[in-house]
Structures are given as C-alpha cells and as structure tokens.
C-alpha positions in Angstrom: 19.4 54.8 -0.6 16.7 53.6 -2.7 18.7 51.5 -4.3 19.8 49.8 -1.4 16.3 49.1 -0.3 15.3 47.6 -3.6 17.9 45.2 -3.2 17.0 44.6 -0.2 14.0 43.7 -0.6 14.7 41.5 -3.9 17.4 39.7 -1.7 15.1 39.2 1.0 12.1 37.7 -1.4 14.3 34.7 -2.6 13.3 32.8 0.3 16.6 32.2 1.6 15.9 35.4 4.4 19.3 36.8 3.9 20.2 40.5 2.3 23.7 38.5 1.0 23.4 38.1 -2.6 23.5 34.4 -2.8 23.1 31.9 -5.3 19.6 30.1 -4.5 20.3 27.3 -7.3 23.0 26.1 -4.8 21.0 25.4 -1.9 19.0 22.8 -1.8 15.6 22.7 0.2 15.1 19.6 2.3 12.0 18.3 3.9 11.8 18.1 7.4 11.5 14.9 9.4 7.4 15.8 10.2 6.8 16.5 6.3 8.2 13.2 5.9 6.5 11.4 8.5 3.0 13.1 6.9 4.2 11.8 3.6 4.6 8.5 4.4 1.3 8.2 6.8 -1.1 9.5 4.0 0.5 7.0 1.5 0.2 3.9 3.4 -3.1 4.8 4.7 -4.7 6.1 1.3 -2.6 3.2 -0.4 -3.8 0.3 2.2 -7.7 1.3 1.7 -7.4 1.2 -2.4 -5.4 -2.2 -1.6 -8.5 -3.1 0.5 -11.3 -2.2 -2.0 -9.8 -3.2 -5.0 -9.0 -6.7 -3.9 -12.7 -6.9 -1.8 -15.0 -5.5 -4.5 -16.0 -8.4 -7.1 -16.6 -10.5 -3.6 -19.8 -8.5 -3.7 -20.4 -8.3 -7.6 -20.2 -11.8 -8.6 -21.4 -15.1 -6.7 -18.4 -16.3 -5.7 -20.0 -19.6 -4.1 -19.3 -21.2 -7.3 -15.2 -21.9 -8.0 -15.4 -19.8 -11.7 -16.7 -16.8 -10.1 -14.2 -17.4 -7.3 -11.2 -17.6 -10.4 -13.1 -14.8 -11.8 -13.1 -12.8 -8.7 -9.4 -12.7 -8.1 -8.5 -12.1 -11.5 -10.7 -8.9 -11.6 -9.8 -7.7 -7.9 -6.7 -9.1 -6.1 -4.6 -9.8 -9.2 -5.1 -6.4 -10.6 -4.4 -5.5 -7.0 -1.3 -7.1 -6.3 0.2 -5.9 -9.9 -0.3 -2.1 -9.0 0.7 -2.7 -6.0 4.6 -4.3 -6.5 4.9 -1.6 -9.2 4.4 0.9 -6.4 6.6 -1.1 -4.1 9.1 -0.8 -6.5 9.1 2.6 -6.9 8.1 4.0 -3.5 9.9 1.7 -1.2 9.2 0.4 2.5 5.7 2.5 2.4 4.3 1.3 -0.3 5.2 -2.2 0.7 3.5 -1.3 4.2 0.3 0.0 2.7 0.0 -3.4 0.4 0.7 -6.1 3.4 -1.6 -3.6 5.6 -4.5 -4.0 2.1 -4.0 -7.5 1.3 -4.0 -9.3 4.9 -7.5 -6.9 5.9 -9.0 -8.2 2.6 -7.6 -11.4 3.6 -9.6 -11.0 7.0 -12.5 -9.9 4.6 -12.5 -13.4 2.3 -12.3 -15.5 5.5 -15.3 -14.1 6.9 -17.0 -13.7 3.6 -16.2 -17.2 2.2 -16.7 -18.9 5.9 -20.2 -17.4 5.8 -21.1 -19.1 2.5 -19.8 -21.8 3.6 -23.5 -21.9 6.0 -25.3 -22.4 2.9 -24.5 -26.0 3.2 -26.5 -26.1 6.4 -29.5 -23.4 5.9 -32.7 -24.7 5.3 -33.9 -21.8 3.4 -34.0 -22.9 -0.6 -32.6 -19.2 -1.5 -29.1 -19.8 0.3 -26.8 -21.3 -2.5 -24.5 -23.9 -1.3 -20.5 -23.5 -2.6 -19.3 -25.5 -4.8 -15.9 -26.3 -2.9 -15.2 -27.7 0.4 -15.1 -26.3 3.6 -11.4 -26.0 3.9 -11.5 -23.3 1.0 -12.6 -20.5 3.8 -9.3 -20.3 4.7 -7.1 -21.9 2.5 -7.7 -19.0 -0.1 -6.8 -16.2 2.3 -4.2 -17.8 3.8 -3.0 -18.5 0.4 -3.3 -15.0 -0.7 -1.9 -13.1 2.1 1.7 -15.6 1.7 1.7 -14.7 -1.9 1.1 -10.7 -1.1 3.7 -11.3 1.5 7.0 -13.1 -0.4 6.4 -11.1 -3.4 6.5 -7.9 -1.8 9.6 -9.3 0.3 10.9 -10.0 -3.3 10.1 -7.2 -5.3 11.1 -4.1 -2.5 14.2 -2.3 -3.2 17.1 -3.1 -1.7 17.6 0.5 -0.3 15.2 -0.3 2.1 16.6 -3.7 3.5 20.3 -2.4 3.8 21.8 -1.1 7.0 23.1 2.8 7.1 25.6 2.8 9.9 28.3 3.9 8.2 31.9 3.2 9.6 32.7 3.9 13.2 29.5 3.3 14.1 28.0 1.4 17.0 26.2 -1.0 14.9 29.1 -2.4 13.5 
C-alpha cells in the first residue's frame, strides 16, 4: 500500500495530473491564446517606446538647427534605431514590425513638431533663438521621409510567415 501511494504521488508531481505512468517528454506544453496575446502586447509596447527614445534622444543632445547636427542626429538615433529594429522584425515577426512602425511614425510626430518649432527661429526677435540652417520645407520633409523608409523596409524585411494566408484546403477562404 505504501508503495502504491509513493507512486502515486511521483505520478501525480509530473505535472501532467494523471496517476498513469506516462511519458512527459512526449507531450508538449503549449501556450494558451491569453499567454500569447500578453506576449505579444508587452513586446510591441516595451519595443515601440525603445523605438521612440532611441530615434528622439540626440534631437535634445545636439543642435540640430544646423544640417551636420541634423546628419549627425540620425546617424546616432534613428539609424541605430532602424538597424535593431529590422533585426528584430526578422526574427520576431508581425510584433516586432508593429512595435517599430508604432516607434518610428510617433518619433516622426516628435521631429515634425520639434523641427517646425525651430523653424520660429527665423521669425523671433530674441538674439538667443538660433535660426536653421535649411529651409522651411525640411519640417516635414524629414519625417515624412523617415517614416516611408521605416515603413518599405519593414514591409521588406518581415518574414514571409507572417504575410501568407493559413486556410488550408477546404476552407472558406479559398
């Protein structure tokens, strides 16, 4: 009788809760649909604000009313940015590619209002407002430019996985 209970107990702590002896390397554990969901939230949401501060971040360090800093700034924030972020596309699929449009076209939101406001320093009439070095036109021409490029290289780079349809045959989708 003992016996019987220590098996039964050593059957039962295998996680499977069944007393048959079965062979745990056989069944697989799958995630369920709300683990998934949760997965796939926190990445686009944690990915999309690193997206966001790591393409907005040398808009504050450098003066970027001058067209150097400006080629400076992207090549220390949304470059950088963009790179990491295709490699995770790559790998992750359709929520990494989420997160990095969701980044890229709030930063682009960020640059038009950040490069249309220095664009005032052309009318101020305080000394200690620097005027750009570019035209007008450059307030949005840049973040329009950089939210295309995020967009057709993600488009290019995501796995085809995610694009392809998964009806298989005999379905209604055929």
């Amino acid at each position: 009788m003992r016996r019987l209970a220590t098996y039964h107990l050593k059957a039962m702590s295998d996680g499977l809760n069944t007393d048959e002896q079965v062979d745990a390397t056989k069944v697989a554990k799958r995630k369920d649909m709300d683990s998934r969901f949760l997965a796939g939230c926190m990445t686009i949401a944690v990915m999309s604000l690193a997206v966001w501060f790591l393409t907005c971040w040398p808009f504050f360090a450098l003066p970027v009313h001058q067209k150097s800093a400006l080629g400076q700034a992207f090549l220390l924030g949304p470059v950088p940015a963009l790179l990491i972020g295709l490699v995770l596309v790559r790998k992750v699929g359709l929520e990494a590619a989420t997160a990095l449009l969701g980044g890229s076209f709030a930063a682009g939101v960020f640059m038009y209002l950040h490069l249309g406001n220095l664009m005032l320093g052309k009318y101020a009439a305080d000394a200690n407002v620097p005027v750009p070095d570019y035209s007008d036109s450059w307030a949005w021409l840049v973040p329009l430019g950089w939210c295309l490029a995020v967009a057709s290289a993600a488009f290019l780079v995501l796995p085809r996985r995610e694009t392809q349809d998964e009806a298989g045959p005999g379905s209604s989708r055929q």
